[in-house]
N, C-alpha and C positions, 0 to 999 in steps of 0.2 A: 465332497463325500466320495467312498469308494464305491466305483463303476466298475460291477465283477462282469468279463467275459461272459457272455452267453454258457460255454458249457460248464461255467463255477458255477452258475446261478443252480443248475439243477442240482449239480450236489448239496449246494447250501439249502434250495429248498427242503431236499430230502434231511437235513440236520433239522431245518427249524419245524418242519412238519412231523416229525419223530418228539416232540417237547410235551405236544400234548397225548400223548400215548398212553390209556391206560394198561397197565401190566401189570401181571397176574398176582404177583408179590402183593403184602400189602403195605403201605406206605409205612416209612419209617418216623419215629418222632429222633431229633437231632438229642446227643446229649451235648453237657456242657462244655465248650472251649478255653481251654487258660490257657495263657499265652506267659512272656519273660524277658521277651525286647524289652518292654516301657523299662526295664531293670528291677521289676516288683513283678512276681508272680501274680497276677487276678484273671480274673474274667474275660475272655473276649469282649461279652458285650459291654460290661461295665467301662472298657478302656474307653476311654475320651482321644482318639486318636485314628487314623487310615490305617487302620494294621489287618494284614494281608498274612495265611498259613498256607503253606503246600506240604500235605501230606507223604507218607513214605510211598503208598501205592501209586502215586504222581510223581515221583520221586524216582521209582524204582521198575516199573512197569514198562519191557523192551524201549530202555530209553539208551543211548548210546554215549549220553553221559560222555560229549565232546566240553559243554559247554553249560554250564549253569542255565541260559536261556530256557533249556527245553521245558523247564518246569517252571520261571519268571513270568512267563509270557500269559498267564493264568489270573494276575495278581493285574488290577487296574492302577492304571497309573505307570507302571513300569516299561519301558521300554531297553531290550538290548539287540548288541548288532556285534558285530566283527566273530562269530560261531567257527569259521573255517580259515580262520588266520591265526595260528599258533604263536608266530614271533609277536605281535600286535596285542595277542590278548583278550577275552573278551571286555567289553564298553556296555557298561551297562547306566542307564539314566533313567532318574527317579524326579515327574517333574520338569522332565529337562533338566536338571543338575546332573554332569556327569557326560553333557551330550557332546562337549568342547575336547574331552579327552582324547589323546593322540593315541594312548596304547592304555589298556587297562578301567581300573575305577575309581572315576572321581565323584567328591562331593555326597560321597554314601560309605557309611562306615560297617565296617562288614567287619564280623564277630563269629568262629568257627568255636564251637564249644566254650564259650568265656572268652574264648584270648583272639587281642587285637590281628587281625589281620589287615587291615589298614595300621600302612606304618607312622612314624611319627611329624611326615609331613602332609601326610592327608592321600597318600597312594595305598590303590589296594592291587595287587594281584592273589589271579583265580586259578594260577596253573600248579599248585601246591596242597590245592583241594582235594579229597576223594570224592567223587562227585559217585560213583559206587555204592558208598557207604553212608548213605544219609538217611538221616530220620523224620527231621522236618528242617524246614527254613519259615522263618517268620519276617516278616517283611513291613517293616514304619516308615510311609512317604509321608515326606515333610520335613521343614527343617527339624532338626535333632543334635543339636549341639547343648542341651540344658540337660539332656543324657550323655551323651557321651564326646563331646566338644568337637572342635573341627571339622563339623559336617551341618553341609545344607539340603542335603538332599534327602536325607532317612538314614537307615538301618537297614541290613540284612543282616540276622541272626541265623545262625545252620547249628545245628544240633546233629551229631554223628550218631550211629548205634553203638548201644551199650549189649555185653553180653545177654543172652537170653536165659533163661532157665533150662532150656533142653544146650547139651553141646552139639553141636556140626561141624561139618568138616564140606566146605560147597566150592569145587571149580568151576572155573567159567571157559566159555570157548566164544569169542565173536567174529562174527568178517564181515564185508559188505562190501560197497562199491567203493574206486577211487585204493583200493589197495588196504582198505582199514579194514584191522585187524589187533584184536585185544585178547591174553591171554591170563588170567589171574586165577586168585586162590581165596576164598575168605571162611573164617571158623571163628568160633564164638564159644561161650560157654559162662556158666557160672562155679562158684564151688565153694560152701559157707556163706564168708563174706566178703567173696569176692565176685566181681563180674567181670569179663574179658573178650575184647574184639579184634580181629587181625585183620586187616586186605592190604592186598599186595597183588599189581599187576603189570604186563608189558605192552607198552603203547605203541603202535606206528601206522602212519598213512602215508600214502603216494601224493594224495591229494588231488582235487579238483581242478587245478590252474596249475600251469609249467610253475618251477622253482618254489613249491610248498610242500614239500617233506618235514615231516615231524617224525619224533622219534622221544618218547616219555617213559619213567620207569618211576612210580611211585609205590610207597614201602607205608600205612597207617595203622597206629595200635589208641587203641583205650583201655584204661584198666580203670576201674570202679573199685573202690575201698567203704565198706561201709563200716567206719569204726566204731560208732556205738549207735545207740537207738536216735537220732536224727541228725546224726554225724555221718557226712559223706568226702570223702575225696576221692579226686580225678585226675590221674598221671596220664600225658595223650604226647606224644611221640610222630611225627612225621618227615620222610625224606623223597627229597623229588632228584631226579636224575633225568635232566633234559638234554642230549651231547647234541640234539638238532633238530631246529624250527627254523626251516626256511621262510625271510616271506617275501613273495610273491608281486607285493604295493599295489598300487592303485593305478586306474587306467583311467583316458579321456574317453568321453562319449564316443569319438571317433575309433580309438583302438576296440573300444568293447563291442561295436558294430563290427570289425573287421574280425576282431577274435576273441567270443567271451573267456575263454580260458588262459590266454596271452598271460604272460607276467609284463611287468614295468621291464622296461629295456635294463635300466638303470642296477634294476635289482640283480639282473642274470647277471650282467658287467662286474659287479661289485661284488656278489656274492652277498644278497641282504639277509641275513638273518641273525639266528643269536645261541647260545649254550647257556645252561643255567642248571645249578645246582642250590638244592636247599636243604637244610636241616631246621624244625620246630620242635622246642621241648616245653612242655606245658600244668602247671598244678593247678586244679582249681580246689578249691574249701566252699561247701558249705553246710553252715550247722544251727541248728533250731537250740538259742540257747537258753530260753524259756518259752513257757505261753506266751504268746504277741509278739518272741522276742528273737532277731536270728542276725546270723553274720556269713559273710561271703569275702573270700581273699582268693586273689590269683596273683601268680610268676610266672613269666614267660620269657624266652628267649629265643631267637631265630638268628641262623647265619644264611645268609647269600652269595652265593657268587657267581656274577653273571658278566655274560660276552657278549657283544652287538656288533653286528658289522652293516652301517647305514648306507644306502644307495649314492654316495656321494665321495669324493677324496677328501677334504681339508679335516681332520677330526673326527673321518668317519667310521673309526672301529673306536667303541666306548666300552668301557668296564668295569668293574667296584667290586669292592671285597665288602659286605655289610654286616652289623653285629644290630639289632633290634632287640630291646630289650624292659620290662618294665615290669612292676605290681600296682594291685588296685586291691583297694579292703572299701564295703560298703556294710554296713548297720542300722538294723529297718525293728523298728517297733512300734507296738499300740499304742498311742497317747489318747489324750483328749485336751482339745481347748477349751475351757469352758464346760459346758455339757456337753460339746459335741464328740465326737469320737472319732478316731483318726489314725493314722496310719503316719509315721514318719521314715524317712530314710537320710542320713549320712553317710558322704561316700569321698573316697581321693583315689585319684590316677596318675601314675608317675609314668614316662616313656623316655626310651633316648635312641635316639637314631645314628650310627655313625655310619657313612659309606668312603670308602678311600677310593676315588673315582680318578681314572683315566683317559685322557685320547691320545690315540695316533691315528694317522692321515690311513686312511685303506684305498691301496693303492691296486685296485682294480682284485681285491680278493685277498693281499698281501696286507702284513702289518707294514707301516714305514715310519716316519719320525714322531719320537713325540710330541706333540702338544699343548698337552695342558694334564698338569697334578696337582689334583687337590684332597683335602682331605675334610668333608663335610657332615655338619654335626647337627642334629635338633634332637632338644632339650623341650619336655611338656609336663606342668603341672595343675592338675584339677581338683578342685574342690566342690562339691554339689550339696544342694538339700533337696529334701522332698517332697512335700507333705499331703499329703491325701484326708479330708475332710468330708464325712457325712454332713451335709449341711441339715438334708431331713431323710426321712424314710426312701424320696424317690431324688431326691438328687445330690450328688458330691463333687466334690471338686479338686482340684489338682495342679498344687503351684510348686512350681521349678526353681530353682535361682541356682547358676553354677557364674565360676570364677578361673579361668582360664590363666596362664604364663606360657607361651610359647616364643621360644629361640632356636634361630637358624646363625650357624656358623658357618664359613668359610677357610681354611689354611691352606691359602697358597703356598704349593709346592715345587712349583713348576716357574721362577721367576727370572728368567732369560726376558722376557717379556713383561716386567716388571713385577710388583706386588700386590695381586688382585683381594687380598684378606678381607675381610669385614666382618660385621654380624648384623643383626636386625632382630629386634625385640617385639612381642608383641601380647598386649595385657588385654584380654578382651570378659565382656561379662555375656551370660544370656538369661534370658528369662522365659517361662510360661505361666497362661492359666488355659487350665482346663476343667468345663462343666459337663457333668453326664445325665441328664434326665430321663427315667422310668416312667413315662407315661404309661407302660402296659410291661406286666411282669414279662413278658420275650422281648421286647421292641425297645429303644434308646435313642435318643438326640443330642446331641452336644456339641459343643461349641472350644474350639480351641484359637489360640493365640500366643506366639514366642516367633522370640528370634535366633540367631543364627549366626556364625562364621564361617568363613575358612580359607583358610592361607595357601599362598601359592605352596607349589608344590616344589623339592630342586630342579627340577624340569622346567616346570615353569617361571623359575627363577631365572634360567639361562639367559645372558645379558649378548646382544647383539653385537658390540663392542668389544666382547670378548671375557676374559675370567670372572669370579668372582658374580655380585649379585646385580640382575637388573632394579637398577635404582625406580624408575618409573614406575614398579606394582605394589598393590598392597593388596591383602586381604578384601576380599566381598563381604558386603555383609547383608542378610536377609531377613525380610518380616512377614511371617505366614498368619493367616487369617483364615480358618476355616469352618463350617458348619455342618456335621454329617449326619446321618443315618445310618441303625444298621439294627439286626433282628432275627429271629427265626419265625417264621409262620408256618406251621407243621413241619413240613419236609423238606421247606424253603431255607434257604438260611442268607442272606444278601446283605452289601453293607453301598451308601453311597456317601458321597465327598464331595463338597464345591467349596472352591480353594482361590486364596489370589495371594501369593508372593511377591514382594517388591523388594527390587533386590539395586543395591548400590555399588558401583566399582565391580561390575561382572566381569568375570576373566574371560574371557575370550581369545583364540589358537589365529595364527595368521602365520604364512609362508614365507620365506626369503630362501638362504640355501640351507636354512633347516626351520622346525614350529616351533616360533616364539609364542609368546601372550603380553596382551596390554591389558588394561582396564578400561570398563568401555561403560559407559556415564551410569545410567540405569534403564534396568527392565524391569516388565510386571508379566509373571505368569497368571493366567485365569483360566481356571478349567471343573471340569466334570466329570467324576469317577464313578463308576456304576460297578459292581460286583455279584452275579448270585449264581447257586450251587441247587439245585433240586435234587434228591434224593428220593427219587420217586417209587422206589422199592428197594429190596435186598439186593438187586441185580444193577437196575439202571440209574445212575445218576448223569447229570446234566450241567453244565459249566460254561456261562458265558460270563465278561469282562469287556467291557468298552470303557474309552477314556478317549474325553475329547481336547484340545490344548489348544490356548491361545497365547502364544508366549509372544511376546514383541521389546524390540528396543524404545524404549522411551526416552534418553536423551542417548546419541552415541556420535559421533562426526568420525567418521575413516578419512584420511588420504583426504580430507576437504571437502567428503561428500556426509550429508546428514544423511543420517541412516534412521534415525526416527521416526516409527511405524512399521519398519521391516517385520521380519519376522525370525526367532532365532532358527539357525540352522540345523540340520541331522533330526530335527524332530520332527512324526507324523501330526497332522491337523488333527486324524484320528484315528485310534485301532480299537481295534474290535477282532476277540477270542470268542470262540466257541465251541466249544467238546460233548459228544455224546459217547459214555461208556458202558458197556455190557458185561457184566461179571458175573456170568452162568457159575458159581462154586468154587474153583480159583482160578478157573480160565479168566481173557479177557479179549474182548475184541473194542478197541478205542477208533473214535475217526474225531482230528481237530481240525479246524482252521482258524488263518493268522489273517486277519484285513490290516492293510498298510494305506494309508490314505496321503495325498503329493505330501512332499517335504520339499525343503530348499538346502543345497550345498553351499551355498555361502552368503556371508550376511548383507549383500544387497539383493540379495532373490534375486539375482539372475538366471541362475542353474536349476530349474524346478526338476524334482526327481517323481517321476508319479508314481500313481497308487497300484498298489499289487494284490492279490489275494495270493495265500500258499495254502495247500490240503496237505495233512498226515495221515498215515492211517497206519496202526499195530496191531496184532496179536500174538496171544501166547493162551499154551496148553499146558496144565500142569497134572503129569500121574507118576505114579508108582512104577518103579521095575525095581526088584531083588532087593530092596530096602532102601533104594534111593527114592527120595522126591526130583524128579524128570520136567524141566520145563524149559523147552522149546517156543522160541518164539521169532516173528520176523518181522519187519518194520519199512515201510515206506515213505520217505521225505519227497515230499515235492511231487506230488500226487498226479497233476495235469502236466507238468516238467514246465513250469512257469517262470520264464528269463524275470530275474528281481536281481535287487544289490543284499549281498549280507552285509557292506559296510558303506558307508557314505564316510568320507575323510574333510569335515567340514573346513573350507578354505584352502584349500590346499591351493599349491603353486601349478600354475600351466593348465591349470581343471585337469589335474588328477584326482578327481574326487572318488570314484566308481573303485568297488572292487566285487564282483559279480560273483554271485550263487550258484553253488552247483544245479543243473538239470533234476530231473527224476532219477532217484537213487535208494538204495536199498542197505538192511544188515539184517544179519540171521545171526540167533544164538545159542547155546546150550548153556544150560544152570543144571548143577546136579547136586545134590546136597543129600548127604549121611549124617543121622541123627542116630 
C-alpha cells in the first residue's frame, strides 16, 4: 500500500478531514444521469456495466488540457501515464489493457463524437483531440467488443460542445512553467436551426527534460443541424498540424539519479522525434423515426501523415501516408417477447485502414537508404444485436452477440530483399449477458459477463526477421466476469466493481534493437473499483476513486524462465484519487491528489518502481469588466515537487524503463468571453 511522506500525510489529512464538513448550503438531491457509451441512450444507474462520466466543469476548470489524463484519473479503474512526452503520446490503460503499449492507446476504443478514433487496427491516438472543447467523456472498463469489436479493455466516449443559445466570441491567453504556452480563440452560437462551435489554438513547450519540444497547432468545428422535430445531424471537421515533438526516451535508474531531466543519449544523437499532420471529416445522423422507434448513421474519414525519427540507425526514420475510413448505421426499437417488453437494437460497422509505410536508416538525424516499402491494409466488418429485456418491475437484462471479419494485408514494395506480401484473416464472435437489479428505487446490483478480442496492431505485427507479418502472434482473447454496485444516497452518488478477466495469448512488448511482441500463455486480472462523488452543497463537492489490481501471468515461460505468478508490468497494485472542490458562484478553488502504489518494469519483477503520492491544487475567478466575462485563473502541479515517473516503458532494453516527471510547476490563464 501507499506509504505517503510525513509532509503529504498533513495535506491528505486536511482533504479527508474537510469530507465531513457541514456547510452552510443545503445539500443537494443528485438528478438523473444518462449515459450513450453502452450504444443505447439509458440511465446511468439502470446500465449493467463499470461506466464512469467526467463532467464539463472537470473537464474545463484551469486544466491545461496537455493530456487527456487530467480528467481520467477521476474515473476507477483507469490508469494513464506518458502526460509530458508528446512524440510517445499519451497510454492510457483500462484494467491493465493498454498497459503493454509502446506509444499511444491500446485495447480501449475511443469514440470522439460518434466517429472511430481508434483506427482499424485497434490504435488510438490522442494528439488530434481538442481537449479545450469538451463536454463530457464517458468511460466503460471492461472488455467491450460485443459493442464495438476489437477492444478488451473498454471505451472512452468524448462528446465535444455543441453551440449554445447565447453567441460568444472567448480568447484565451495561457503560460506557465517549462516554456508552455497556449494561445487560442473559441465562439459558439446558435441561429434557427442551427448550432455551431469553433476552437482553434497554438501549442508549444520547451519542456521539462533536454530534447522535448513540442510545437501543435489544432483547427476544431461542430455544426448541429436540426432538420426536423427529432431529426439531427452533425457535420465535425478537424485539423492537427504537429511540425515537432521531440522525444526525449527513457533513462536507467542510474542516469535519472545522476540527472532527472537528462534525455536518452541516443535520442539527442539521432534526433528522436516525429511531425504529424491530420485531417478528420465527420457526419453523424440521428433520428427518432417513431415512438420506440430511431436510427443512427455515421461517415467518417481521416488522413495522416506522419514522420518518426527513432533513437537508432537500421530503419530508424519511419513514415506513412494513411486514409482511415468507414460508416456504421444502428437501429433500436421497442419490442417485446412474449409479455415482456424490451428494447432492441441492430447495428453494422464497416472500416478500412490503408497506411503506405516507409523506412530509411537515420543516420545520426539525416535520412539515408531505404529499407523497407510497403503498403498496408485492414479491412473490418461488424454486425451486432442487442436486446434489452424487462424480465419484471425491478430487474432486466441485457444480451449482446456481435460477429466480427477483420483483415490485415501486406504489399511489399520494397523487394531487393525479397517478397515479404501476405495477409492474415481473422473471424472472431463476442458475447454478453447482463442483469441489473432495483432492490431500492436509487440503488442497483448487477451482474455481467462477455468476452473479448483484439488483434495485433501493424506495430505489433512488426516481424523480427524483417518485412512483412510476424507469423508467431495472434489475437488475445478475454472473458470478463463482473458483479457491481452503484446508486445515489441523497448527495452521494458511488458506483463499485469486482472483476476477474482471463485472458489467453496476451500480447506483451519486449526489446531487441527495436519493441516487438509475442503472445504470452495466459493471465487473470482481479480487482476492486470503488468510485463516489458527495455533493455536499451548492458549493462543495467531494471525489474520491480507488482501484485496487491484481493482475498476474498464469501460464507465460520467457527466455526459459517461467514467469507464472509475476505480475504484469506498468501497472500500480493500487491508486487512489481524491478531490475536494469549492465553487463560491463561479469561482473555484480545487486541491487533488493522485496515490501511486510500487509497480514493476518488467515482467520478471525485477525493476520494482515505488509508490508516489502527487498534490494539485487550482483556482480561478470569474467577473465582469465592460461586458466581458473575466476569468483568471492559476494552477499548481506537483504541489510538494515530488521526484515520480510520468512513464514507466515496460521491458525496455538496457532498463531504460524511467522517463521522469517534472518537479513543482505552474500555469496562469486568461479566458474572456463576449456574449
Amino acid at each position: 500500500m501507499v506509504m505517503f511522506p510525513r509532509p503529504y500525510q498533513s495535506a491528505l489529512l486536511c482533504v479527508a478531514l474537510s469530507l465531513p464538513l457541514t456547510v452552510a448550503a443545503e445539500t443537494q438531491r443528485l438528478e438523473p444521469l444518462t449515459v450513450t457509451a453502452p450504444r443505447l441512450e439509458r440511465p446511468w444507474l439502470d446500465t449493467p456495466a463499470a461506466l464512469g462520466v467526467v463532467e464539463r466543469e472537470d473537464l474545463e476548470q484551469a486544466r491545461q488540457g496537455l493530456q487527456l489524463d487530467e480528467s481520467l484519473v477521476r474515473i476507477p479503474g483507469v490508469t494513464a501515464q506518458n502526460r509530458y512526452n508528446f512524440a510517445q503520446d499519451l497510454r492510457v490503460s483500462m484494467r491493465g489493457f493498454g498497459a503493454r503499449s509502446a506509444f499511444g492507446i491500446r485495447g480501449v476504443k475511443l469514440l470522439v463524437d460518434g466517429i472511430p478514433e481508434t483506427t482499424t487496427d485497434g490504435q488510438s491516438q490522442v494528439d488530434a483531440i481538442d481537449l479545450t472543447a469538451l463536454e463530457r467523456i464517458e468511460v466503460i472498463r471492461g472488455p467491450s467488443s460485443v459493442l464495438h469489436g476489437n477492444a478488451t479493455g473498454g471505451v472512452l466516449d468524448i462528446t465535444t460542445r455543441s453551440g449554445p443559445p447565447e453567441t460568444f466570441l472567448q480568447p484565451r491567453l495561457e503560460a506557465g512553467s517549462f516554456g508552455y504556452r497556449r494561445i487560442g480563440v473559441q465562439a459558439g452560437g446558435q441561429a434557427e436551426d442551427l448550432a455551431w462551435h469553433v476552437s482553434g489554438w497554438d501549442f508549444a513547450m520547451d519542456g521539462y527534460r533536454d530534447h522535448s519540444v513540442a510545437e501543435k497547432r489544432l483547427l476544431h468545428s461542430r455544426l448541429d443541424w436540426d432538420l426536423a422535430a427529432g431529426h439531427r445531424l452533425t457535420a465535425l471537421a478537424t485539423f492537427l498540424d504537429a511540425p515537432r515533438t521531440d522525444d526525449p526516451g527513457a533513462l536507467t535508474a542510474a542516469e535519472v539519479a545522476a540527472d532527472r531531466r537528462a534525455a536518452n543519449p541516443n535520442a539527442i544523437a539521432y534526433n528522436a522525434g516525429q511531425s504529424v499532420t491530420q485531417e478528420r471529416l465527420g457526419l453523424v445522423y440521428r433520428g427518432d423515426l417513431s415512438e420506440g422507434e430511431s436510427l443512427q448513421a455515421r461517415v467518417f474519414h481521416t488522413w495522416r501523415n506522419f514522420d518518426n525519427r527513432l533513437p537508432f540507425e537500421s530503419g530508424g526514420m519511419v513514415g506513412y501516408d494513411r486514409a482511415f475510413y468507414g460508416a456504421g448505421v444502428q437501429y433500436t426499437r421497442a419490442n417485446r417477447l412474449g409479455d415482456l417488453p424490451g428494447r432492441v437494437t441492430l447495428g453494422l460497422d464497416l472500416e478500412r485502414q490503408q497506411d503506405d509505410r516507409r523506412r530509411h536508416d537515420n543516420l545520426l538525424g539525416v535520412r539515408g537508404d531505404l529499407v523497407l516499402e510497403q503498403r498496408e491494409t485492414a479491412e473490418a466488418a461488424g454486425v451486432f444485436l442487442q436486446q434489452e429485456i424487462d424480465l419484471t418491475e425491478r430487474l432486466q437484462s441485457t444480451l449482446g452477440l456481435r460477429r466480427d471479419w477483420v483483415r490485415f494485408a501486406v504489399d511489399d514494395r520494397f523487394l531487393s530483399d525479397g517478397d515479404d506480401s501476405g495477409s492474415r484473416t481473422f473471424q472472431e464472435t463476442s458475447h454478453s449477458l447482463g442483469l441489473s437489479y432495483a432492490w431500492h428505487p436509487q440503488h442497483r446490483i448487477y451482474g455481467t459477463y462477455g468476452t473479448a478480442f483484439e488483434t495485433p496492431t501493424f506495430t505489433e505485427y512488426a516481424n523480427p526477421a524483417g518485412g512483412g507479418f510476424n507469423p508467431a502472434i495472434a489475437p488475445q482473447q478475454a472473458r470478463n466476469l463482473e458483479l457491481g454496485f452503484k446508486g445515489f444516497a441523497g448527495a452521494v452518488q458511488y458506483d463499485l466493481a469486482v472483476f476477474r478477466v482471463d485472458v489467453r495469448d496476451e500480447l506483451v512488448p519486449y526489446e531487441l534493437d527495436r519493441i516487438y511482441y509475442e503472445n504470452a500463455g495466459r493471465t487473470r486480472r482481479q480487482g476492486l473499483e470503488a468510485g463516489l462523488s458527495w455533493f455536499a452543497s451548492t458549493e462543495w463537492t467531494f471525489t474520491g476513486a480507488w482501484t485496487w489490481s491484481d493482475f498476474t501471468f498464469r501460464e507465460f515461460e520467457d527466455d526459459g524462465v517461467d514467469l507464472a505468478g509475476r505480475e504484469l508490468p506498468a501497472i500500480p497494485r493500487q491508486q487512489l484519487f481524491l478531490e475536494a472542490a469549492w465553487r463560491p458562484g463561479r469561482d473555484y478553488y480545487i486541491l487533488d491528489m493522485l496515490a501511486l502504489d510500487r509497480q514493476y518494469a518488467d515482467n520478471a519483477n525485477t525493476e520494482r518502481v515505488s509508490d508516489t503520492a502527487i498534490f494539485n491544487a487550482r483556482a480561478g475567478r470569474v467577473f465582469r469588466q465592460d461586458g466581458w466575462d473575466v476569468e483568471t485563473f492559476i494552477a499548481v502541479n506537483n504541489l510538494f515537487d515530488q521526484d515520480y515517473f510520468a512513464n514507466i516503458r515496460p521491458n525496455a532494453a538496457l532498463g531504460r524503463y524511467y522517463e521522469p516527471a517534472p518537479g513543482r510547476n505552474f500555469f496562469v490563464g486568461l479566458h474572456v468571453t463576449r456574449r
